[in-house]
C-alpha positions in Angstrom: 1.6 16.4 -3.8 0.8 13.1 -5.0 0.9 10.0 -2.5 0.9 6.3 -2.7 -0.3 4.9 1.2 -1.3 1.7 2.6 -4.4 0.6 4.8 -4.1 -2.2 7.4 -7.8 -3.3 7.4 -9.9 -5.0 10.4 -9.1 -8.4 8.9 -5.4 -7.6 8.9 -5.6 -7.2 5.2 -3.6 -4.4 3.1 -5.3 -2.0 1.1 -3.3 -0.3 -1.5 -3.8 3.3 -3.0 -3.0 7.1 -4.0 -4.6 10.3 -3.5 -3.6 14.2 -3.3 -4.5 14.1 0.6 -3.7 11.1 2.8 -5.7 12.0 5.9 -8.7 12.8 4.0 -8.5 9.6 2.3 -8.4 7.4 5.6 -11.2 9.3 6.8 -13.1 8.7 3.5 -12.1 5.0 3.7 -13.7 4.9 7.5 -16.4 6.3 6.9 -17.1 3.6 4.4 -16.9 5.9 1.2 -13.5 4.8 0.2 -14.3 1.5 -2.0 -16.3 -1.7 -1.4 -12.9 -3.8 -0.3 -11.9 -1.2 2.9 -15.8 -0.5 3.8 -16.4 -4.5 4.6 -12.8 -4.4 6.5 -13.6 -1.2 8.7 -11.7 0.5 11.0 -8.6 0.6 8.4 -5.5 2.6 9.6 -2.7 4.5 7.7 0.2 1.7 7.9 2.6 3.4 5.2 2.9 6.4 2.7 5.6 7.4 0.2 5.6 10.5 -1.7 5.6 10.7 -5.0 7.0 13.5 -7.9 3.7 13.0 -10.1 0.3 11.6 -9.9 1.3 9.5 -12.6 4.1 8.0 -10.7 1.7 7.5 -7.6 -0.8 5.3 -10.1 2.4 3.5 -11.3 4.1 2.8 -7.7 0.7 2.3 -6.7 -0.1 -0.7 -9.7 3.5 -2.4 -8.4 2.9 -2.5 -4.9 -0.8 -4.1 -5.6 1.4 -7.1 -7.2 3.6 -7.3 -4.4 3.2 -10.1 -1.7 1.8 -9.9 2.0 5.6 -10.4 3.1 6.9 -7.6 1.0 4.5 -5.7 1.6 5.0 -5.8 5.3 8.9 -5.2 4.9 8.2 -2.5 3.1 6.1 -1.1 6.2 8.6 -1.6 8.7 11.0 -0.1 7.0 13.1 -3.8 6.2 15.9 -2.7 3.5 17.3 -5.6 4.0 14.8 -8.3 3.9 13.0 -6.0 1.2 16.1 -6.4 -1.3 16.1 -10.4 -0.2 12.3 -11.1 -1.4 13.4 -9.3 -4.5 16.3 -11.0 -5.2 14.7 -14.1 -4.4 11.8 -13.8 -7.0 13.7 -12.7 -9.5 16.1 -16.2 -8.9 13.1 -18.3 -10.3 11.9 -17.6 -14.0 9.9 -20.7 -14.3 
């Protein structure tokens, strides 16, 4: 089963991704193996994953949440519908 999951690095960044096995992949990303961004920002920890119905889907959910902000992402973490479907509204309010 496909999954899309996010990293909370050292530096309080987010690290976005997908793989067929989540705690494999954290493990990976600890041990420094997991891409050049997450093994300069080590220890990263799990912060969010969603399941997905395809690998493809996983690459697509994962390329959207990459182009999502810090603050969406975040609501997206904690689990904020509400301020989730306000940053959406919000960006899509200003075409210019």
């Amino acid at each position: 089963m496909p999954f899309v999951y996010m990293l909370r690095c050292s530096d309080d960044s987010l690290y976005v991704g997908y793989t067929e096995d989540v705690d494999s992949r954290e493990q990976t990303h600890n041990e420094g193996r997991g891409g050049a961004y997450t093994a300069r920002r080590r220890p990263v920890r799990l912060v969010y994953v969603e399941r997905c119905a395809s690998s493809r889907a996983a690459r697509e959910r994962e390329r959207q949440l990459k182009r999502w902000s810090g603050v969406k992402k975040e609501a997206l973490i904690a689990g904020d519908v509400i301020h989730l479907k306000l940053l959406s509204r919000r960006r899509q309010r200003h075409p210019h």
